[in-house]
Backbone as CSV, one residue per row, in Angstrom:
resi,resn,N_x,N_y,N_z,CA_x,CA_y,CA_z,C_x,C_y,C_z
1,UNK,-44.712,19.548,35.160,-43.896,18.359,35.223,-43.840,17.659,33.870
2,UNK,-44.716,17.273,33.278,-45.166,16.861,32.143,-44.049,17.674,31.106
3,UNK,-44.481,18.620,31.085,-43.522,19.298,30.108,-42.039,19.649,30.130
4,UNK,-41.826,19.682,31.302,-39.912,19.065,31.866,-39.916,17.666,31.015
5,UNK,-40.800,16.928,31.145,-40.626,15.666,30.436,-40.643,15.387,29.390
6,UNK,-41.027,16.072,28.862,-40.909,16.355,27.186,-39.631,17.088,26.688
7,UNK,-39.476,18.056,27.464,-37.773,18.702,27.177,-37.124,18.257,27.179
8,UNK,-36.668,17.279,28.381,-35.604,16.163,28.664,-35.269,15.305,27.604
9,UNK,-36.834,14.639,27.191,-36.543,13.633,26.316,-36.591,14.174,24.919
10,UNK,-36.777,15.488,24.974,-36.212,16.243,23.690,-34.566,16.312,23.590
11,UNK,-33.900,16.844,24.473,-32.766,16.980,24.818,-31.759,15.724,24.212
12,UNK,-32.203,14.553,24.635,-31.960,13.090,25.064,-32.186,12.520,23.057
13,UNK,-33.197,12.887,22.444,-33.588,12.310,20.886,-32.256,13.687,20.320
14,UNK,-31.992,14.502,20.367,-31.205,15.568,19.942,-29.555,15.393,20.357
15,UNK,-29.428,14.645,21.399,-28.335,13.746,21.907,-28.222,13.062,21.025
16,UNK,-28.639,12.041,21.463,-28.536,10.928,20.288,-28.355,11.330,18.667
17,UNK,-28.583,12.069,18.233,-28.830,12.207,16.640,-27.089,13.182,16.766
18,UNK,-26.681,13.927,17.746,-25.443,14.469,17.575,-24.605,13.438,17.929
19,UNK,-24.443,12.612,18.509,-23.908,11.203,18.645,-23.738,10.490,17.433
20,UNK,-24.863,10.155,16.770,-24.639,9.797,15.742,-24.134,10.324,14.407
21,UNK,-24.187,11.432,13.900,-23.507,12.342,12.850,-21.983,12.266,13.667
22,UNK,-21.441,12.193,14.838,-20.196,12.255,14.918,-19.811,10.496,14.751
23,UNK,-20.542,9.850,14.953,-19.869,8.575,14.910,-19.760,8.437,13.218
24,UNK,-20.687,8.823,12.560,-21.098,8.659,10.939,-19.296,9.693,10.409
25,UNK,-19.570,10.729,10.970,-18.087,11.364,10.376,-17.052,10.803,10.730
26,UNK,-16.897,10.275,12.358,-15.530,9.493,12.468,-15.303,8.319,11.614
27,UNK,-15.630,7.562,11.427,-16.441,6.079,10.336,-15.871,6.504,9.409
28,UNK,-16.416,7.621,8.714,-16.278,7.873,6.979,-14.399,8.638,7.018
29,UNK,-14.048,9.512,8.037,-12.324,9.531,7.861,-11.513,8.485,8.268
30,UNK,-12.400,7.522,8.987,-11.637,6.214,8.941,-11.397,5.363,8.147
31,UNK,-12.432,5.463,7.609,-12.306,4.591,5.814,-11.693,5.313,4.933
32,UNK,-11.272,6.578,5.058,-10.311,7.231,3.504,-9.130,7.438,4.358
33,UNK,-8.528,6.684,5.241,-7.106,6.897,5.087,-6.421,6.284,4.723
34,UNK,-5.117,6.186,4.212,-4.396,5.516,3.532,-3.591,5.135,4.768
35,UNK,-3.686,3.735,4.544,-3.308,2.757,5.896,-2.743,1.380,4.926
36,UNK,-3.039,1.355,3.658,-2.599,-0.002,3.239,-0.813,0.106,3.425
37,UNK,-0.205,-1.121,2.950,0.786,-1.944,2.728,0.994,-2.469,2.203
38,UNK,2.403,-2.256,1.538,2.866,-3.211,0.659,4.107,-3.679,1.343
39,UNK,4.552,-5.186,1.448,5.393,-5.610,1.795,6.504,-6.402,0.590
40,UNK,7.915,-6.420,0.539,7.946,-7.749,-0.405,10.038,-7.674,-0.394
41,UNK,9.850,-8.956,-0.988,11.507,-9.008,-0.994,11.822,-9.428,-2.747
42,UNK,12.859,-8.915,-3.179,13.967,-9.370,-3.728,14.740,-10.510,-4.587
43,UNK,15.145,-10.824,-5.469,15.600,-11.768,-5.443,16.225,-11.681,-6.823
44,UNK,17.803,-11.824,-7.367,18.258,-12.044,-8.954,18.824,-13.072,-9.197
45,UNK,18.120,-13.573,-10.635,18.678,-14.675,-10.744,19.656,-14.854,-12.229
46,UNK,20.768,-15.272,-11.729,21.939,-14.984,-13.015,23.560,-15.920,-12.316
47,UNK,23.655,-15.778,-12.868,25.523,-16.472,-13.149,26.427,-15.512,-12.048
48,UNK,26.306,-15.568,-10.515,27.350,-14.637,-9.775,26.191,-13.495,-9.243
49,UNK,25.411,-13.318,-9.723,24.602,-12.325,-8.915,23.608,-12.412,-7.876
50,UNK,23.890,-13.677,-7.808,22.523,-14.012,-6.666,22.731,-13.171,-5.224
51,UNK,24.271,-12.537,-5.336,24.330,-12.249,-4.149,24.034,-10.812,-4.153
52,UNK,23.756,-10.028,-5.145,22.890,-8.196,-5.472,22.283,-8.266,-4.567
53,UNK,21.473,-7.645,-3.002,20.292,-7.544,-2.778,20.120,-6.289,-2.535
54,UNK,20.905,-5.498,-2.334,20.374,-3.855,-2.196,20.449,-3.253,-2.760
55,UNK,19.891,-1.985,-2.893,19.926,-0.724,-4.172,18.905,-1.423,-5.056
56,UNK,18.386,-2.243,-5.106,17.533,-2.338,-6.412,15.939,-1.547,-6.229
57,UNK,15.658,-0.958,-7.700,14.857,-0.130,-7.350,13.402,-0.760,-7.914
58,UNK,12.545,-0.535,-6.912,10.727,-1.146,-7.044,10.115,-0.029,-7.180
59,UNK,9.661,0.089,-8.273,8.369,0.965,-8.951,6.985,0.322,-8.675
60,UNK,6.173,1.082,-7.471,4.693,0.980,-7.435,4.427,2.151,-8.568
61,UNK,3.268,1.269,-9.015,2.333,1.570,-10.206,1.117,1.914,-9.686
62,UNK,0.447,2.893,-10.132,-1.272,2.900,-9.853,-2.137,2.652,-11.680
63,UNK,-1.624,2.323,-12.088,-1.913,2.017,-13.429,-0.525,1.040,-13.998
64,UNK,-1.010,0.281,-15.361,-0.027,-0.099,-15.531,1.265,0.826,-16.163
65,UNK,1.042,1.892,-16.508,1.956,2.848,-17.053,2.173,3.892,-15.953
66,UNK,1.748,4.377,-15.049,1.733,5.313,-14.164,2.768,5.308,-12.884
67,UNK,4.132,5.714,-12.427,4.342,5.064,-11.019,4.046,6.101,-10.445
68,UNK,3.552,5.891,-9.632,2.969,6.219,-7.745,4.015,6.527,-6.924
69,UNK,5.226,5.580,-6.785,6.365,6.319,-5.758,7.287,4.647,-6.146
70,UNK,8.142,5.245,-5.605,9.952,4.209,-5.635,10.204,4.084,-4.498
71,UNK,11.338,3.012,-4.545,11.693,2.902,-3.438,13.140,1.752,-3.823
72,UNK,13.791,2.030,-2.691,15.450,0.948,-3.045,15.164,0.157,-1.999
73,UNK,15.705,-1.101,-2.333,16.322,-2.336,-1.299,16.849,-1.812,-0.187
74,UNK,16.387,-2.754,0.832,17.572,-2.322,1.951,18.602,-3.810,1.501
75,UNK,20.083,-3.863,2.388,21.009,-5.023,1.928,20.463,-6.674,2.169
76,UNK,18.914,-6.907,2.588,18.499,-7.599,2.057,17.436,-8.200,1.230
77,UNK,17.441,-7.327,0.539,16.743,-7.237,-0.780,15.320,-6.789,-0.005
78,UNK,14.868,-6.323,0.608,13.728,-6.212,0.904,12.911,-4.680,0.866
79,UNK,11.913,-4.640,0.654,11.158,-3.166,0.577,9.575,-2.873,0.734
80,UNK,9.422,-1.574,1.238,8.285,-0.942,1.409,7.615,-0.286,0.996
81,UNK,6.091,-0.361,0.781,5.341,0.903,0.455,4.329,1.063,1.512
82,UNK,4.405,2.012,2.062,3.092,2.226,3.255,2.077,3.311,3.087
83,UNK,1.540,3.454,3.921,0.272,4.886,3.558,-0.687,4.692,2.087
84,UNK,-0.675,3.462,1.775,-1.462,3.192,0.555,-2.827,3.373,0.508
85,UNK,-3.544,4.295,-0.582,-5.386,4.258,-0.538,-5.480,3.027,-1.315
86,UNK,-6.682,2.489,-0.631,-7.246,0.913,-1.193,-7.229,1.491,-2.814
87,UNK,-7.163,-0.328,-3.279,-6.944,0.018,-4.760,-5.754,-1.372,-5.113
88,UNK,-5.907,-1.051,-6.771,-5.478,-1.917,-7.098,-3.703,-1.372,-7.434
89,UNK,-2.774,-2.067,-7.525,-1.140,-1.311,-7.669,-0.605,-2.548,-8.365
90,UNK,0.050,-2.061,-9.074,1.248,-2.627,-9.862,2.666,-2.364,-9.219
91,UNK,3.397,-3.546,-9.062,4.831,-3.709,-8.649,5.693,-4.173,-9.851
92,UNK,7.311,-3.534,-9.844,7.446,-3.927,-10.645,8.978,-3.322,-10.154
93,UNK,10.369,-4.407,-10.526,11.690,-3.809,-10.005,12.431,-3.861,-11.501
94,UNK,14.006,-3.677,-10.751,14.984,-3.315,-12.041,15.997,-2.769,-11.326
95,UNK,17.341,-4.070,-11.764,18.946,-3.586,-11.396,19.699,-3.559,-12.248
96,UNK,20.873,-2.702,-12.141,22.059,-2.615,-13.552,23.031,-3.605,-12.558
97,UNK,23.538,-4.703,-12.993,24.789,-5.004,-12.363,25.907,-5.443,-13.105
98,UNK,27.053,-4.695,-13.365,27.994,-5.116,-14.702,28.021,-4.612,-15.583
99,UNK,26.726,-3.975,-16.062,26.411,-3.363,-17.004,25.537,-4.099,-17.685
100,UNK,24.794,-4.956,-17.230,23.950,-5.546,-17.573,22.128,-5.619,-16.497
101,UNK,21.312,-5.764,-17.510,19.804,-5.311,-16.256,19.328,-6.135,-16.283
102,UNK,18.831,-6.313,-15.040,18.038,-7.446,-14.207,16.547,-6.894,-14.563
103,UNK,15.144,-7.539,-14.213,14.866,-6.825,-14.018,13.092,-8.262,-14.061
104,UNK,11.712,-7.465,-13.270,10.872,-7.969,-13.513,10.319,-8.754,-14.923
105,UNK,10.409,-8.172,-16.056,9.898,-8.001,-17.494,8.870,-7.040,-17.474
106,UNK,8.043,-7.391,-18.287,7.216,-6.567,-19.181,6.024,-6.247,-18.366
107,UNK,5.996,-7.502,-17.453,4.819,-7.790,-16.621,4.840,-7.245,-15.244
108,UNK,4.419,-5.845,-14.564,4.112,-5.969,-13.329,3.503,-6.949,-12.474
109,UNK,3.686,-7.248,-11.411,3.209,-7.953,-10.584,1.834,-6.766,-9.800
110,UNK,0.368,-7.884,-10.315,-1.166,-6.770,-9.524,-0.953,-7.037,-8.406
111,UNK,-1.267,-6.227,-7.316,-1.496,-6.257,-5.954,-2.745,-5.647,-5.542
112,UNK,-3.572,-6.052,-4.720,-4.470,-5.379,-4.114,-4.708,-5.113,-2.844
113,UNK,-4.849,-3.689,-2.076,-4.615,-3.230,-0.845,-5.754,-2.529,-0.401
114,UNK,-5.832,-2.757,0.838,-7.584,-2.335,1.214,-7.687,-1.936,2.674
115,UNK,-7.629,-1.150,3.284,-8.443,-1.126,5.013,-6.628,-1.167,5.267
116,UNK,-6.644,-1.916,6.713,-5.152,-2.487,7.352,-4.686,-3.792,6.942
117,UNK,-4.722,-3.786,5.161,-4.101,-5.242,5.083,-2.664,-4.641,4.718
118,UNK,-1.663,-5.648,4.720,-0.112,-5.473,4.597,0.047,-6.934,3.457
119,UNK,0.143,-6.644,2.421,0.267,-7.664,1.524,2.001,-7.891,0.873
120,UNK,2.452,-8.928,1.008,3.313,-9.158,0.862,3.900,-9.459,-0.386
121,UNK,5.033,-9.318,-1.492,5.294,-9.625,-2.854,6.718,-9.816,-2.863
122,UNK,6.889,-10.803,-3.534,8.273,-11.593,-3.576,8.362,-11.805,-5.442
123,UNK,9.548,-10.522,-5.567,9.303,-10.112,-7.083,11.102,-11.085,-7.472
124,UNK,11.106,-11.390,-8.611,12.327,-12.566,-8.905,13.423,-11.088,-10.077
125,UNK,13.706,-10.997,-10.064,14.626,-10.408,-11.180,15.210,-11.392,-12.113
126,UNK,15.377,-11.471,-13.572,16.649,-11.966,-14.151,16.737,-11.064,-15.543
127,UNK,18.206,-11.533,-15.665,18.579,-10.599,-16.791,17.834,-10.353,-18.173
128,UNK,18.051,-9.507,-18.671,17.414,-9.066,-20.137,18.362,-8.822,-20.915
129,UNK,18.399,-8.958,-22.261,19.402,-9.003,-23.367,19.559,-7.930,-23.859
């Protein structure tokens, strides 16, 4: 009897420890997926153009020189980046209208994205000479 009782609760400590290595692996592919968000809208400011809002194109950055992926306006100025690994990103847009470019400047806008946050960015355009 005794020794049924020792098996069992062998069984039962050997349970537990496979329980735990699967909870430890589910945990650790839960934390490397790319789940962030970027949210943000639009906006040019100039003489007659305020009314541009689609087609303009937003360059995520993973460095400040590096882009990561594009993306265009929908018709109200608004746009997405999803499936993001935590980390830090640079935003940054740019429109031709007339023949003339709109555009962030020199300066990306930093963003930082982490776990299930959805961070939002409201980037301004105006013209450049």
């Amino acid at each position: 009897m005794e020794k049924r009782i020792r098996i069992i609760k062998q069984i039962d400590y050997d349970m537990k420890k496979i329980i735990y290595i699967l909870l430890c692996v589910f945990l650790f592919a839960a934390c490397s997926e790319e789940d962030g968000t970027i949210i943000g809208t639009t906006k040019v400011e100039g003489s007659g153009v305020e009314a541009q809002m689609a087609n303009i194109t937003v360059k995520l950055y993973d460095s400040p020189t590096s882009v990561y992926k594009t993306t265009t306006t929908d018709t109200n100025g608004d746009f997405i980046f999803t499936g993001l690994e935590s980390g830090n990103y640079f935003v940054g847009a740019t429109v031709v209208i007339n023949g003339d470019t709109y555009d962030t400047g020199n300066v990306q806008y930093q963003v930082y994205v982490g776990g299930d946050i959805e961070r939002p960015v409201s980037l301004t355009l105006t013209k450049r000479n």
